[in-house]
C-alpha positions, 0 to 999 in steps of 0.5 A, a space after each residue: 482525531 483521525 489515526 494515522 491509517 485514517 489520516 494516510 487513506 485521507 490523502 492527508 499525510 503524503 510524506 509517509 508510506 503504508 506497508 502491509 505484511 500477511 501474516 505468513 510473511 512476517 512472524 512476531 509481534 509488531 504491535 510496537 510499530 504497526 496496526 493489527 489488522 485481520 490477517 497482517 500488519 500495516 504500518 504507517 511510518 515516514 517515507 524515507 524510514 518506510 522505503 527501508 523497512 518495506 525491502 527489510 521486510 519484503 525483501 525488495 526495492 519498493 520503487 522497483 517494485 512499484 515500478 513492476 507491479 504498476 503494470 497490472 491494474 487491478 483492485 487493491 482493497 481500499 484499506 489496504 490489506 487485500 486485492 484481488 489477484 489478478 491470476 486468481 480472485 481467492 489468493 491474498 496478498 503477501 504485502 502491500 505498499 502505497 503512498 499518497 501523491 498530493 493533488 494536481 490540477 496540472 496533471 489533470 485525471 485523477 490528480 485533478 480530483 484531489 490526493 491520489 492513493 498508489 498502491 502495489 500489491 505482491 499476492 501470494 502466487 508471485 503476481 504483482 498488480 497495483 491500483 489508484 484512487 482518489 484519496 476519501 473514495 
């Protein structure tokens, strides 16, 4: 059975949310409600109860911090807890939140490819950057 990461990465729970959370943003144990990554947290939780935990812990809207970070395409590491900054290729993210858009022919692209990840990244310096894929690449 695939976990919940696993699953989301997949395209295959577009209903929730990943948010990751370095570990100099947050302090405590999440273990609770989160995987335990090398340097963070990354949860998994239902879209709606994820929107509000990610402005509870990144202190920010995630659609208008999507909608920011969404102008600066650049590399978002595939798990979801790294990318490359696009001021400067050693600084980390302080967090990042992604959701799965479900596959549509329609739209064409990427859509037509199959489930699409969406992922924004806030690094560490203050620059915002995003990327997207195909779910499974």
């Amino acid at each position: 059975m695939a976990s919940r990461r696993e699953a989301f990465l997949a395209g295959e729970r577009p209903d929730d949310v990943a948010i990751f959370i370095d570990d100099d943003v947050v302090e405590g144990d999440l273990s609770d409600a989160a995987e335990r990554t090398e340097n963070g947290w990354l949860l998994i939780v239902d879209g709606e109860s994820g929107r509000s935990v990610f402005q509870r812990l990144a202190g920010v809207d995630p659609m208008a911090f999507a909608r920011q970070a969404g102008d600066a395409r650049t590399a978002v590491d595939r798990d979801l807890t790294g990318g490359d900054c696009p001021e400067d290729s050693d600084h980390d993210p302080e967090y990042v939140f992604a959701f799965v858009e479900a596959q549509n022919e329609e739209v064409g692209g990427l859509y037509a490819d199959g489930p699409v990840v969406h992922a924004y990244a806030h690094c560490e310096c203050g620059a915002d950057y995003s990327e997207r894929w195909v779910a499974g690449d």
